[in-house]
LUMKOL-914270 format. One record per residue (C-alpha): residue number from 1; x, y, z. Coordinates in steps of 0.05 Angstrom, whole numbers, plus 5000, padded with zeros to 4 digits. Example, Ala and Ser with C-alpha at 12.3 -4.5 7.8 and 13.67 -1.06 7.14 Angstrom:
+-------+------+-------+------+
! vomar ! east ! north !   up !
+-------+------+-------+------+
!     1 ! 5246 !  4910 ! 5156 !
!     2 ! 5273 !  4979 ! 5143 !
+-------+------+-------+------+
END
This chain:
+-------+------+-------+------+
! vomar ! east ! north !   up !
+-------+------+-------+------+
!     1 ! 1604 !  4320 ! 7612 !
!     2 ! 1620 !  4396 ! 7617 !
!     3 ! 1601 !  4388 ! 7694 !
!     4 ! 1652 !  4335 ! 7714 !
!     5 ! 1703 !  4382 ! 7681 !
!     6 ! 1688 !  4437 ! 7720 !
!     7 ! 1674 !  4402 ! 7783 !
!     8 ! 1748 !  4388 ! 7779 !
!     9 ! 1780 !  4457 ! 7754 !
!    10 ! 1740 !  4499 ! 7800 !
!    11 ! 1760 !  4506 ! 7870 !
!    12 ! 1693 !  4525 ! 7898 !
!    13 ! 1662 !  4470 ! 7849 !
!    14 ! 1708 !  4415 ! 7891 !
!    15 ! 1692 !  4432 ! 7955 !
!    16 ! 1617 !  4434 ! 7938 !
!    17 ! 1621 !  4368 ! 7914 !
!    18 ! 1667 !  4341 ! 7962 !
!    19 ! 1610 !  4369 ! 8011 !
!    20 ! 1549 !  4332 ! 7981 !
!    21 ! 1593 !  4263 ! 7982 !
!    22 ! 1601 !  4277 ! 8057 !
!    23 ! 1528 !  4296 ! 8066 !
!    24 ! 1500 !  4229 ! 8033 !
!    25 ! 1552 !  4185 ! 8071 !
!    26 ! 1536 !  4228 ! 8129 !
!    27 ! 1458 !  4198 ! 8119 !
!    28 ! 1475 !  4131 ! 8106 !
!    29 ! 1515 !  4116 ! 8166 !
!    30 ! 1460 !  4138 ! 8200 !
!    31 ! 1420 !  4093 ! 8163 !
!    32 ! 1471 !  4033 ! 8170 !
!    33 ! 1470 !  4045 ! 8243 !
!    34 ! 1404 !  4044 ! 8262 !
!    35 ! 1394 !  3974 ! 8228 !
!    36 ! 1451 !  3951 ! 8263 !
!    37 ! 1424 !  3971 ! 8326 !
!    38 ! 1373 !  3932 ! 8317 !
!    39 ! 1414 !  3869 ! 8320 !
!    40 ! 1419 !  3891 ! 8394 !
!    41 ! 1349 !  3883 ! 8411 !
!    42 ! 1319 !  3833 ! 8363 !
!    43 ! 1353 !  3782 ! 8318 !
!    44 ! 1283 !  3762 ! 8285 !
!    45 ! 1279 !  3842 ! 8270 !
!    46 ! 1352 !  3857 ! 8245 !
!    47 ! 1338 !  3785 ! 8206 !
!    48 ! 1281 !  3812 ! 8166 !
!    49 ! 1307 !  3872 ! 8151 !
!    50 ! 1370 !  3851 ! 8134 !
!    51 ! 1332 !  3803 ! 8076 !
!    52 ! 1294 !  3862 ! 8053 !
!    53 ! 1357 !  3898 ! 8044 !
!    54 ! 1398 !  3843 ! 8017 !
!    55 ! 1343 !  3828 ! 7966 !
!    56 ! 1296 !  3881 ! 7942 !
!    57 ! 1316 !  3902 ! 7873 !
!    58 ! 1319 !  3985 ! 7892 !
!    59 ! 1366 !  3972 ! 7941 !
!    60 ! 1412 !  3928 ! 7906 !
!    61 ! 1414 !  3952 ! 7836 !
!    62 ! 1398 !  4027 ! 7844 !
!    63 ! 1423 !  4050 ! 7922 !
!    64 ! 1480 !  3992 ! 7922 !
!    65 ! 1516 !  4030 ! 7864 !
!    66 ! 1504 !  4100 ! 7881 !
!    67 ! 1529 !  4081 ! 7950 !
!    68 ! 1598 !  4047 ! 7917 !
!    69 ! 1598 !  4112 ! 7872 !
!    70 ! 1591 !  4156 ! 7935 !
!    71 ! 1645 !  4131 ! 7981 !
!    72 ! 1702 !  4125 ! 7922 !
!    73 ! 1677 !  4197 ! 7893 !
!    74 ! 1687 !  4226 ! 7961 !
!    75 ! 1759 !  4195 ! 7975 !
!    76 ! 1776 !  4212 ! 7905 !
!    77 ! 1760 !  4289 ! 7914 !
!    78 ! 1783 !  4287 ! 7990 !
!    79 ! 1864 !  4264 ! 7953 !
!    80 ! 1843 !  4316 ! 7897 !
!    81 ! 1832 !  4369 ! 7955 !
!    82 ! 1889 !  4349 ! 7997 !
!    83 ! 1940 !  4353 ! 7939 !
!    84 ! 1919 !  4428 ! 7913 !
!    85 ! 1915 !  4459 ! 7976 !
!    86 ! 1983 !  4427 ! 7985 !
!    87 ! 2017 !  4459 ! 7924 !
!    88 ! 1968 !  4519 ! 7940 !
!    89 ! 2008 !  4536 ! 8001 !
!    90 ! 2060 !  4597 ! 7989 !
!    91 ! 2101 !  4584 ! 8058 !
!    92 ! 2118 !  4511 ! 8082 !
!    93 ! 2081 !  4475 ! 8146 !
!    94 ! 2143 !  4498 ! 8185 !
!    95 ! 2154 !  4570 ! 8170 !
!    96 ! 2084 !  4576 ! 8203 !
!    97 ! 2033 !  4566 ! 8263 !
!    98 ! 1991 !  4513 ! 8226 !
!    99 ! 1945 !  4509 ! 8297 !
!   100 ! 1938 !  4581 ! 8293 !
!   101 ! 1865 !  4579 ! 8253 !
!   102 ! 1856 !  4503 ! 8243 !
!   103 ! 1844 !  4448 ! 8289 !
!   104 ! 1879 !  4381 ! 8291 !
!   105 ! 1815 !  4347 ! 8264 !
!   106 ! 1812 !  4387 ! 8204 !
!   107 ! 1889 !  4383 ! 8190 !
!   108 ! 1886 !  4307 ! 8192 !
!   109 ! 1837 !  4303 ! 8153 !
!   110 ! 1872 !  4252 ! 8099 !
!   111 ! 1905 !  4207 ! 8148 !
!   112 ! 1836 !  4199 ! 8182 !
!   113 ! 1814 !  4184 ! 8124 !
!   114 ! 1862 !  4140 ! 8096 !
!   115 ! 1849 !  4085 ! 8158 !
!   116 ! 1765 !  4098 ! 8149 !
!   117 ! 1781 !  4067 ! 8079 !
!   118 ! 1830 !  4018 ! 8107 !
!   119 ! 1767 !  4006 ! 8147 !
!   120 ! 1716 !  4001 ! 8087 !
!   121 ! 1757 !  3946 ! 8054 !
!   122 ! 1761 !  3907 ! 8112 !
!   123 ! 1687 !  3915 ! 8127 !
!   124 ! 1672 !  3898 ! 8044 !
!   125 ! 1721 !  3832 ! 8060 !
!   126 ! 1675 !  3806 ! 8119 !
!   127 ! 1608 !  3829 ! 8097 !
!   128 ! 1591 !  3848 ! 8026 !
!   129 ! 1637 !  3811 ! 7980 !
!   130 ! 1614 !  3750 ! 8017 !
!   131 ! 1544 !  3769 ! 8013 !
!   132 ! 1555 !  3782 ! 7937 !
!   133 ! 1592 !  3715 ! 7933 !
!   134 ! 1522 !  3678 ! 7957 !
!   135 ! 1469 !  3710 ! 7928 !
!   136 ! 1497 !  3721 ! 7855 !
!   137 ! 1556 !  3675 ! 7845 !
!   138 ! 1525 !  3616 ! 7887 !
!   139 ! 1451 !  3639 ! 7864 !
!   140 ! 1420 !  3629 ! 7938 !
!   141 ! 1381 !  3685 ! 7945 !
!   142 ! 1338 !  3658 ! 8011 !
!   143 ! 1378 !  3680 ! 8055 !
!   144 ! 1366 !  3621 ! 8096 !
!   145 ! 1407 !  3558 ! 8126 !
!   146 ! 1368 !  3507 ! 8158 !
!   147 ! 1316 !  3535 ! 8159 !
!   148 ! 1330 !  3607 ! 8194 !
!   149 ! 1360 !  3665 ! 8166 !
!   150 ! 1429 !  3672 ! 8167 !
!   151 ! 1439 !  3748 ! 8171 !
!   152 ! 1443 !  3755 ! 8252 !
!   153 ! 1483 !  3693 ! 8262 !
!   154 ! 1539 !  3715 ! 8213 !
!   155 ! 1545 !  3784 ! 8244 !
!   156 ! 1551 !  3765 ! 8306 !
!   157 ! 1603 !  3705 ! 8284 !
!   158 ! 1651 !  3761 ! 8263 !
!   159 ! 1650 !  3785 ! 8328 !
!   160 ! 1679 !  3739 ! 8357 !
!   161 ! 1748 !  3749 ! 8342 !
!   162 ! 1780 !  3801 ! 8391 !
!   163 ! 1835 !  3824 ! 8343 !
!   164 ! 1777 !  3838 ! 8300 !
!   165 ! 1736 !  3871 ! 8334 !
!   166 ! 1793 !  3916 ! 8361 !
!   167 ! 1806 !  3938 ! 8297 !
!   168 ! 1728 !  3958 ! 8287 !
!   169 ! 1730 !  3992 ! 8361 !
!   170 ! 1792 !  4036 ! 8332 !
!   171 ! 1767 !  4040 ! 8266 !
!   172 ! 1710 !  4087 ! 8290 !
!   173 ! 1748 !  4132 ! 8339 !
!   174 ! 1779 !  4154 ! 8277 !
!   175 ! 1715 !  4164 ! 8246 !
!   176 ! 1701 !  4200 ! 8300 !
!   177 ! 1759 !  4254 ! 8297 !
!   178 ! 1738 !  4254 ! 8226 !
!   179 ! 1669 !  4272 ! 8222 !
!   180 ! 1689 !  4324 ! 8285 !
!   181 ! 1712 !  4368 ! 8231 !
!   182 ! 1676 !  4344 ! 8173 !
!   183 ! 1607 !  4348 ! 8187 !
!   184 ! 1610 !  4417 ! 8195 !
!   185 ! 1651 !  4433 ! 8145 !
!   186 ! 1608 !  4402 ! 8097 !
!   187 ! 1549 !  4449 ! 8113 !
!   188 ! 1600 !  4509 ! 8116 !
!   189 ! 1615 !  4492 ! 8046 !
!   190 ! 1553 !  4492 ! 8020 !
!   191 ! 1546 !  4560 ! 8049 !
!   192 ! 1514 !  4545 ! 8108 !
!   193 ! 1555 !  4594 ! 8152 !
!   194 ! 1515 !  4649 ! 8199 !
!   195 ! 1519 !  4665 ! 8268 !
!   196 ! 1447 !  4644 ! 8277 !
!   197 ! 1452 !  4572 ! 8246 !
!   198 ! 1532 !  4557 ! 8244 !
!   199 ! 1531 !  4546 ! 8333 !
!   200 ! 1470 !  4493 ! 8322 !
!   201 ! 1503 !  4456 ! 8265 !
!   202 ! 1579 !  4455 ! 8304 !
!   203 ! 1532 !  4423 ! 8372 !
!   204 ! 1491 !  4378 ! 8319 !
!   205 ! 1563 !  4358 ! 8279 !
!   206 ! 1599 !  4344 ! 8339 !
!   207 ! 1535 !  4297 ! 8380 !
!   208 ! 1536 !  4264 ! 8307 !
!   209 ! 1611 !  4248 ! 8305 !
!   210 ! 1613 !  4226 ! 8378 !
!   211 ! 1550 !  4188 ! 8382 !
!   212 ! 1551 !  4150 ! 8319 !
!   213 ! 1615 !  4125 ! 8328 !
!   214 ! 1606 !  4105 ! 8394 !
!   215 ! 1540 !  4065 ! 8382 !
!   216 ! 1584 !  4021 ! 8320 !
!   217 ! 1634 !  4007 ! 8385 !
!   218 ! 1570 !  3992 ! 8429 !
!   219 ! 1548 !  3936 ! 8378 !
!   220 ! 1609 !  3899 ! 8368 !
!   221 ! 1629 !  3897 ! 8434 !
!   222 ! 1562 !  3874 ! 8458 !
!   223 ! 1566 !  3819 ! 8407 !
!   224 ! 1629 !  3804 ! 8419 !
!   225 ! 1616 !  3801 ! 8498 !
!   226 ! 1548 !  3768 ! 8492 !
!   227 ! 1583 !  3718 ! 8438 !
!   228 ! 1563 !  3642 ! 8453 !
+-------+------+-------+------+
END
């Protein structure tokens, strides 16, 4: 376990792994999102694949757990990062211009982060652990009741709470405001940094961190207006 050790006790070794966690979760929102959008077009569709998802073996016992790993490893090393650049600093905040060669995105980077996890467990309250509690503590794997799958009608019963569904909607304008500095640091850290490449990535990171965002708020308000 020589690696882990000096993942940890090397600078440039944190912030390259700090940068792959961001990259994966960076793909599997994407992911996450386009299944979801789904539910805005076709409830048979977003049904189906939702069963696939909740029940093929890969997914659950291989992807699940990487995915779990993923999101604590990366808010693990993003508090590891936060607190040695922290003692790292020679002059305080306030003896300095700390908008000088920063943006605000990228110095709120922890607090952003702290209410996407805030988020996280909220979202793991109303989706998975219930999902968990049915298929392997209640051993119904069918995903059915009555006769129809159950997937479509229990997302969009969630949104029907307004309190809840403002919390999603500001939930994800902080993800946005994250991922506006994020995404591209992420490449930059993995040395992706020319004046050739580094203009596409910043247009690329910033249509990500706007539009991805914006499409979760699209889908629970549309459920939550179109709610019966």
């Amino acid at each position: 376990m020589s690696w882990v050790k000096q993942t940890f006790s090397s600078s440039i070794g944190r912030k390259i792994a700090m940068a792959l966690s961001a990259l994966f979760l960076i793909i599997f929102l994407l992911q996450h999102f386009t299944i979801n959008l789904i539910s805005v077009f076709s409830d048979t569709a977003f049904n189906e694949i939702s069963h696939f998802m909740g029940t093929n073996p890969v997914v659950q016992f291989a992807l699940q757990p990487v995915l779990i790993f993923g999101v604590v490893f990366h808010f693990v090393m993003g508090f590891i990062l936060e607190v040695k650049n922290n003692n790292a600093r020679k002059v305080k905040y306030a003896m300095n211009n700390g908008g000088a060669n920063s943006t605000w995105f990228s110095r709120n980077m922890i607090w952003t982060g702290l209410v996407i996890l805030g988020f996280i467990c909220v979202h793991f309250y109303d989706f998975w652990i219930p999902e968990i509690n049915v298929k392997y503590i209640q051993g119904d794997m069918s995903g059915m009741i009555n006769g129809e799958y159950r997937y479509y009608e229990e997302l969009t019963h969630k949104f029907e709470d307004p309190i809840k569904v403002g919390i999603y909607v500001l939930s994800f304008v902080f993800l946005a405001m994250h991922l506006l500095h994020g995404f591209q640091s992420a490449f930059q850290s993995m040395g992706a940094k020319h004046s050739k490449y580094t203009p596409t990535i910043q247009k690329v990171g910033k249509l990500y961190a706007i539009a991805i965002p914006a499409g979760f708020i699209f889908i629970a308000l549309y459920h939550h207006l179109t709610a019966h």
